[in-house]
C-alpha positions in Angstrom: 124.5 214.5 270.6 122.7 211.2 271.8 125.5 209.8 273.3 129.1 210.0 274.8 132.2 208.3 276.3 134.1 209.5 278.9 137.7 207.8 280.3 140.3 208.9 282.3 138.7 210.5 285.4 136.6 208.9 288.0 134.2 210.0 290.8 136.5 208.3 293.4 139.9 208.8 294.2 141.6 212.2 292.8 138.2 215.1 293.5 140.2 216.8 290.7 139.3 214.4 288.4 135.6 213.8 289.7 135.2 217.6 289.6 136.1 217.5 285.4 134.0 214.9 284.8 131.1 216.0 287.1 131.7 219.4 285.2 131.7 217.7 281.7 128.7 215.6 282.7 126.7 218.9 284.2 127.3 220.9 281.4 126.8 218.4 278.6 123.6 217.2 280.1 122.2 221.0 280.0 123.5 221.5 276.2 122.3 218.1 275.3 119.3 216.9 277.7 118.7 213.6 276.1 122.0 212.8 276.6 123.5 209.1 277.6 126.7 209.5 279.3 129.3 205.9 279.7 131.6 206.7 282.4 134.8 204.1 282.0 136.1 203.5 285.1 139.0 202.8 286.7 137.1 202.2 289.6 133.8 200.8 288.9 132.7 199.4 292.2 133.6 203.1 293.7 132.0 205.0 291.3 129.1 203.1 290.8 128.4 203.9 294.3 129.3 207.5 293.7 127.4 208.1 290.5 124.2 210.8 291.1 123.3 211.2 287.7 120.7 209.4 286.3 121.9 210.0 282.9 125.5 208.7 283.6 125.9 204.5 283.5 129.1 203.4 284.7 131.2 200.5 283.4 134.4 198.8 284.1 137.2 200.2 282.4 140.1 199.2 285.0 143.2 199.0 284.0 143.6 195.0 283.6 139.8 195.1 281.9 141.2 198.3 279.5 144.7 197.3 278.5 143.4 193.3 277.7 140.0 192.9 277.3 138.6 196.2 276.0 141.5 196.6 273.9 141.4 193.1 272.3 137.7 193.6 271.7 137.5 196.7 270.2 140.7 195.5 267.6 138.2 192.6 266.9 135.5 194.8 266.4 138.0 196.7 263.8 138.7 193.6 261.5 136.0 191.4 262.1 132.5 192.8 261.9 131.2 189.5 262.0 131.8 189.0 265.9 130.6 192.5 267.2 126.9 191.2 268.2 129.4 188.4 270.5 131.4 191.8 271.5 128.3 193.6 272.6 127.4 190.6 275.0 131.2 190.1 276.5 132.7 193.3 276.1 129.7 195.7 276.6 132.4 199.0 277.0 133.2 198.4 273.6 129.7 198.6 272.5 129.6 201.9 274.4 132.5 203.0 272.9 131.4 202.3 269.1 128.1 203.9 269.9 129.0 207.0 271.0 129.3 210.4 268.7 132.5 211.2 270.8 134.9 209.9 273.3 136.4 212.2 276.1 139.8 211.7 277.3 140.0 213.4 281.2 143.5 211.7 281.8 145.3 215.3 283.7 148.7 214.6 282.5 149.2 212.7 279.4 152.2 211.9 276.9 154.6 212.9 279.3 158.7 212.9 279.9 159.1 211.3 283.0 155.9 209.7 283.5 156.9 206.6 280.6 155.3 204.3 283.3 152.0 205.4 282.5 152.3 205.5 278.5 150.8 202.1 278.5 147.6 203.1 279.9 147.8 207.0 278.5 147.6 205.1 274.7 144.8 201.8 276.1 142.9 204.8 277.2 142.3 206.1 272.9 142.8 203.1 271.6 139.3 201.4 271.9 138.1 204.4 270.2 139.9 204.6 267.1 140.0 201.3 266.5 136.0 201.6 266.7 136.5 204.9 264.7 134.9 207.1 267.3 136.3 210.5 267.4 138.6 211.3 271.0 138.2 214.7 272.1 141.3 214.9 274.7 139.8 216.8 277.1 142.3 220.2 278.9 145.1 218.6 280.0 149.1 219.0 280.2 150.9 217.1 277.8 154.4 216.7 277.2 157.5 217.6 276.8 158.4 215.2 274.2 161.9 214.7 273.8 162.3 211.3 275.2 162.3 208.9 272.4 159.7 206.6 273.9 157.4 209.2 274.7 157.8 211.3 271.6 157.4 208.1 269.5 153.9 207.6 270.8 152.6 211.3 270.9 153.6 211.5 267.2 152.1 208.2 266.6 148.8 208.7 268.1 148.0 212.5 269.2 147.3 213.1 265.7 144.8 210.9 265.3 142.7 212.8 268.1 139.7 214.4 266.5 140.9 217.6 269.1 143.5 218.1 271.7 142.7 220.9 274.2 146.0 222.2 275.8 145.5 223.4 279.5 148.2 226.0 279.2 150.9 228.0 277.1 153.4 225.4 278.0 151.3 222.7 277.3 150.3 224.3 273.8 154.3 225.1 273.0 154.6 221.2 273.8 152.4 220.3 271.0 153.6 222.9 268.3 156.5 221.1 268.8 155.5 218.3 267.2 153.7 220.1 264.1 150.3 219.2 265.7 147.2 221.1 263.2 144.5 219.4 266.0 144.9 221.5 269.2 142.6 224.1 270.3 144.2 226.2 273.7 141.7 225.7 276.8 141.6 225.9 280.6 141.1 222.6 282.8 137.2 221.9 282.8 137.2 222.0 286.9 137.4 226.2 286.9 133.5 225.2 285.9 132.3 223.0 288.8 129.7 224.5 290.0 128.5 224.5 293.5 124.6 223.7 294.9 123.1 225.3 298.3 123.2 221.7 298.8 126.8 221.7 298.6 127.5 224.4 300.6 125.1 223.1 303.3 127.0 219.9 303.7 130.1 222.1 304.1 128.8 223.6 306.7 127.6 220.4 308.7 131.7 219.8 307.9 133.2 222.8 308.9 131.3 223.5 312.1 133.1 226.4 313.4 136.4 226.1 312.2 136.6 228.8 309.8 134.7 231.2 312.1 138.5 233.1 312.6 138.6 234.1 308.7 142.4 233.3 308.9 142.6 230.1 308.3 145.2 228.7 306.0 144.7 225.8 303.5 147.4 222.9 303.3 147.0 220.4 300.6 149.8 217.5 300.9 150.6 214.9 298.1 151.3 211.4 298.2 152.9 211.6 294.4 155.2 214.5 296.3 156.1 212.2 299.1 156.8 209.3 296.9 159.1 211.4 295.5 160.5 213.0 298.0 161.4 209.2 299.8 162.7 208.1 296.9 165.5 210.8 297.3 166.1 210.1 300.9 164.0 213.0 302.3 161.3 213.1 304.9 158.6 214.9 303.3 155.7 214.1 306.1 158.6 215.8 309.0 158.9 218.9 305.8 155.0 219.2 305.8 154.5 218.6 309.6 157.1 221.5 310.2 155.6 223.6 307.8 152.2 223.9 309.5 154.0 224.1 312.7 155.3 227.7 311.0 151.8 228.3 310.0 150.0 227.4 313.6 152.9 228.3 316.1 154.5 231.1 314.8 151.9 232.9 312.7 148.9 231.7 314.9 147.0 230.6 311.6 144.6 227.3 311.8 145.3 225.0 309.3 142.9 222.9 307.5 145.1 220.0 306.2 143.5 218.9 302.8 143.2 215.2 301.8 142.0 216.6 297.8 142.7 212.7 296.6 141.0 210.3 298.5 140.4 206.6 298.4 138.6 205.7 302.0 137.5 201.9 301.2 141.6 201.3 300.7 144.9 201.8 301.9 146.3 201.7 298.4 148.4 204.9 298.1 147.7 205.6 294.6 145.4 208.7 294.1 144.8 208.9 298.1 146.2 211.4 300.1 144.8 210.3 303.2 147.6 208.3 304.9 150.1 211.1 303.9 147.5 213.5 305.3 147.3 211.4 308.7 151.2 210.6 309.3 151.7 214.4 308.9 148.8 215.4 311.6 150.7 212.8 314.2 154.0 214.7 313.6 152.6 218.7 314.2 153.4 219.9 317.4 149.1 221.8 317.8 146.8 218.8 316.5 143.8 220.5 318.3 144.8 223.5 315.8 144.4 221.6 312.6 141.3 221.0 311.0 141.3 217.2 308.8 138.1 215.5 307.6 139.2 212.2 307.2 137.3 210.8 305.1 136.0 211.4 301.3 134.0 214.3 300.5 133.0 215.5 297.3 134.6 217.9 294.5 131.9 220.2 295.7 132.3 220.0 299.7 136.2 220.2 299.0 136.1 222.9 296.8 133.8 225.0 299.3 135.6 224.4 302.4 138.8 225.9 300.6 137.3 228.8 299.5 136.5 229.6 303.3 140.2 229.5 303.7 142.3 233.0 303.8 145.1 231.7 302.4 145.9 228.1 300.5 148.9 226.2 299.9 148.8 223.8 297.1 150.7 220.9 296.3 148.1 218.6 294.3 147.0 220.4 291.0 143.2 220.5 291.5 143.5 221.8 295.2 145.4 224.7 293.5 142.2 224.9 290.6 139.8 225.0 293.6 141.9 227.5 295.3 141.6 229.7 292.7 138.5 229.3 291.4 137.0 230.7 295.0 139.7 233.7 294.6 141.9 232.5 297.5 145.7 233.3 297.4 147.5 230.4 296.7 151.2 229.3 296.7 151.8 226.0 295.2 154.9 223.8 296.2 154.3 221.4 292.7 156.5 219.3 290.6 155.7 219.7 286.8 155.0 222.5 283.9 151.1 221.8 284.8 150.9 224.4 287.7 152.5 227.4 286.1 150.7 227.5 283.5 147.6 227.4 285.1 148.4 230.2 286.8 149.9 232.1 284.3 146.6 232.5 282.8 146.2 234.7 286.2 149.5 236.5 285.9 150.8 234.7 289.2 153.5 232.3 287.6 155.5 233.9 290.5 153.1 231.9 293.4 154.9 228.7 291.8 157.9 227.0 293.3 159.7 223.2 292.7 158.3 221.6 296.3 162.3 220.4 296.5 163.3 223.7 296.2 161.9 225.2 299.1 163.4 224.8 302.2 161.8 225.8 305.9 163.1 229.5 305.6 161.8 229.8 302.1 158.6 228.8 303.0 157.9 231.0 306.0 159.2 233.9 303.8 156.9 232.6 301.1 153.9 232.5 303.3 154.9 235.7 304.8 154.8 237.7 301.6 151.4 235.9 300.4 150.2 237.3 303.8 150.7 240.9 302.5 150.2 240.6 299.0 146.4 239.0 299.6 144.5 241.5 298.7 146.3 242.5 295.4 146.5 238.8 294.9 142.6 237.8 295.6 142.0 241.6 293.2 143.9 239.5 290.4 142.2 236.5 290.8 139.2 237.9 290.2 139.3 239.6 287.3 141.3 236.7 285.1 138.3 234.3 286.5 135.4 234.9 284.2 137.8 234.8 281.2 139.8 231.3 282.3 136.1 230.3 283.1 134.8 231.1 279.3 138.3 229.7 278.1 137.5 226.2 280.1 133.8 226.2 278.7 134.8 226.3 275.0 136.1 222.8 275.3 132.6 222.2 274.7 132.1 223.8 271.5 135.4 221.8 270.6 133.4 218.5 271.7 130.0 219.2 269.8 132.0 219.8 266.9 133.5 216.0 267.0 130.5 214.6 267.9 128.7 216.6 264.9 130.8 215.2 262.3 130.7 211.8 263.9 126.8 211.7 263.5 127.1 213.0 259.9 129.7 210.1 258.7 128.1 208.0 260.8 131.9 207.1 261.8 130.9 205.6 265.6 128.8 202.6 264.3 131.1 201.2 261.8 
């Protein structure tokens, strides 16, 4: 494999996404060591500056660029060969695109019910590629339900014409047998593989100072997509969170490390950034001096070592839940979608899973209460489903050198 694509995740913004593709780009580069590596970005500027691989070029890919121009160019590319030298000089992503053996699709949560808003971009993300007949691997992620006819109209139209789809869960998988899908391999989210340096855990460190020196620290991670949500109903999710950690730090004397996991710090735009939810929330808790929140935007890696420092962890964005549990910490997550539970059913804990709306004040503290006591059975069953969701996650690989294989024998990317 000479060279590949990758879309839908981004070193800025959501550390969930940055840790799959820093995982895809780590562990590709070690199978494939001459290995050139397109990021297409949603965020060019950002992840341009973010980018530590030498191996890794990244290119504009945001939304107005994908959905018009690299769109438009790669359906000229399709029916008239005559104009791709032109297309190589004013659309260089669709150049990338035709030249590589495969493209990766990172996009989380695709072909959804609910989420129609986003269908647009979820089909401007494949489209470049098969209409430059490169083959799409879409990389673990949840998918569906389908039954809206909008949204079941487009996975039937195009998820078949993925060269793989790797399910990130049972209920992800049922999703697609649904729809009489032959093309889907079940997986585990790429991130379970992230993998951390000394250098990592040294930066950490400089982080952390002291913090976790008390071993009982519990983890909080907020969500701005919760709190959208929760406003648009009327509620007051920052005064729900605020007097959640006030359970945490006043009653249970517990220091809390309030976890910003998305984070956009050049903007104020909400979208993928948890900071501004993660700041109106400190302002509101009754101990500020017993809450720990780096504001600012640290790594996948730096994030994902911090938590694991925590005792306990209470997740409500996806890949805070993923880090949680990859450093065996006990984790409830207060989450909104299919996604979560079946992540961790893979570690018998579907339990540890409740609707965020569904949990009141008293819920909570009797939630918290009982991860308290079950910790050490809980952190017991975490480890021993790891290794096996980790070996799950890293046969997305094999799924990928297969594409690419067959791509490079048709010679299908550079027609």
């Amino acid at each position: 494999m000479k060279n590949v694509a990758i879309i839908g995740s981004a070193f800025a913004g959501n550390k969930g996404a940055a840790a799959m593709l820093e995982s895809a780009v780590t562990h590709l580069t070690a199978r494939h060591p001459d290995v050139h590596i397109t990021h297409l970005s949603m965020y060019p500027g950002s992840d341009a500056d973010l980018n530590p691989y030498a191996n890794v070029t990244v290119m504009d890919a945001s939304p107005l660029r994908l959905g018009v121009l690299i769109n438009s160019g790669a359906l000229a590319w399709r029916f008239a060969p005559f104009l791709r030298d032109a297309i190589r000089r004013t659309v260089p992503e669709v150049g990338a695109i035709a030249d590589a053996d495969v493209l990766l699709d990172q996009g989380g949560i695709t072909f959804v019910d609910g989420r129609e808003k986003y269908l647009v971009y979820n089909v401007a993300s494949i489209l470049p590629a098969l209409n430059t007949k490169t083959p799409v691997v879409k990389c673990a992620q949840a998918l569906g339900p389908f039954e809206g006819s909008l949204n079941r109209w487009a996975a039937r139209t195009f998820l078949p014409k993925m060269a793989a789809i790797v399910s990130r869960g049972a209920k992800t998988q049922e999703h697609l047998d649904g729809l009489g899908l032959t093309n889907t391999t079940p997986g585990a989210d790429l991130a379970f593989t992230l993998e951390l340096s000394d250098t990592d855990v040294q930066r950490a460190d400089a982080v952390a100072g002291t913090f976790f020196d008390s071993g009982d620290v519990v983890g909080v991670s907020p969500s701005q997509v919760l709190r959208a949500a929760a406003e648009a109903r009327g509620e007051d999710y920052v005064g729900e969170v605020a007097a959640q950690i006030d359970i945490l730090t006043e009653e249970l004397g517990r220091p809390v490390y309030l976890v910003a996991h998305s984070t956009r710090s050049k903007d104020d735009k909400l979208h993928n950034n948890d900071l501004p939810v993660c700041r109106a929330i400190l302002a509101r808790v009754k101990s500020p001096e017993k809450v720990f929140f780096p504001d600012g935007e640290l790594s996948s890696q730096v994030l994902r070592s911090l938590i694991g420092r925590c005792d306990l962890f209470v997740a409500s964005r996806f890949h805070a839940m993923v880090s949680s549990l990859a450093m065996g910490v006990p984790t409830l997550v207060l989450g909104w979608s299919h996604k979560y539970r079946e992540v961790l059913d893979m570690f018998g804990l579907a339990e540890w899973a409740t609707a965020a709306s569904d949990l009141d004040l008293d819920a909570f503290r009797t939630r918290v209460g009982e991860l308290a006591q079950q910790s050490g059975a809980l952190r017991t069953a975490i480890a021993e489903a790891l290794p096996t969701v980790r070996e799950v996650a890293m046969s997305q690989l094999d799924v990928v050198d297969k594409a690419a294989k067959f791509s490079q024998r048709s010679g299908l990317s550079h027609t």
